[in-house]
C-alpha positions in Angstrom: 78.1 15.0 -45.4 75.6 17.8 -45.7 77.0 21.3 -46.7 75.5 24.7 -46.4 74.8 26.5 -48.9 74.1 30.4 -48.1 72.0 32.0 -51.0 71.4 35.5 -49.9 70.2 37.6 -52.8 70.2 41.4 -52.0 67.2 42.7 -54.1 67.1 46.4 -53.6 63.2 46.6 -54.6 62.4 44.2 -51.5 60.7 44.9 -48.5 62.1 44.1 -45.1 58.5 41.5 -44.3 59.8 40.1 -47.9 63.3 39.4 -47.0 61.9 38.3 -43.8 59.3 35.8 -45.9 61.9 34.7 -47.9 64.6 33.6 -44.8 61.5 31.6 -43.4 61.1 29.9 -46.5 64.5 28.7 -47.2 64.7 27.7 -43.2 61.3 26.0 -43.4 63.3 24.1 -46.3 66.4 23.6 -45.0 65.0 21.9 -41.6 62.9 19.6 -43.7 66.1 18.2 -45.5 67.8 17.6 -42.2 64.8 16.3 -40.6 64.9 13.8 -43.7 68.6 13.2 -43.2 68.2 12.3 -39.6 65.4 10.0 -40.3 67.8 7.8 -42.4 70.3 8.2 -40.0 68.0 6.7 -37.5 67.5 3.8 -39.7 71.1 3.6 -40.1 71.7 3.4 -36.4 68.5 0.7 -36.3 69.9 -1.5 -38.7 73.4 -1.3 -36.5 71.4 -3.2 -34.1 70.8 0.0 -31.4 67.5 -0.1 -31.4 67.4 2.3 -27.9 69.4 4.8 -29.7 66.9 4.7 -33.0 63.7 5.4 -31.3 65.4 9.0 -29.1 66.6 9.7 -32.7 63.0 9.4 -34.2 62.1 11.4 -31.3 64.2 13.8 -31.8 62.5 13.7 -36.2 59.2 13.9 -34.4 60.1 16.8 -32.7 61.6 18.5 -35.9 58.7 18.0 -37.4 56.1 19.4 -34.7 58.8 22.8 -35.2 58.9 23.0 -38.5 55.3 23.0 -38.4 54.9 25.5 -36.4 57.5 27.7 -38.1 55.5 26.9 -41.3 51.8 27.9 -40.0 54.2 31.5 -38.9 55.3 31.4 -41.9 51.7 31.8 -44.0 50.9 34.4 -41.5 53.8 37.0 -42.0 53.2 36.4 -45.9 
């Protein structure tokens, strides 16, 4: 089971674009490592013997990736 973890440090000296920076960063993060967990989910399910059910899951991770791209490229441009 995957738990969340909220880490939210309230530095007084940071700008609202760097509070901003550093949200995108952790979420940028945190999408990779569920991305990664549904890509051995989808393994789990293959092994199971569904492979129909496998390959919308990996889908699905391709998709995850393609966002998490792009929230990376916006990313580099609000820092």
């Amino acid at each position: 089971m995957h738990m969340h973890h909220e880490h939210h440090a309230h530095d007084t000296t940071s700008t609202p674009v760097e509070e901003l920076v550093a949200l995108m960063k952790y979420m940028v993060g945190h999408n990779a490592e569920h991305t990664h967990e549904l890509e051995h989910l989808a393994l789990d399910i293959k092994d199971a013997g569904n492979e129909d059910v496998y390959k919308e899951v990996m889908e699905a991770v391709e998709n995850y990736h393609k966002g998490n791209e792009i929230l990376a490229e916006a990313l580099s441009k609000l820092a």
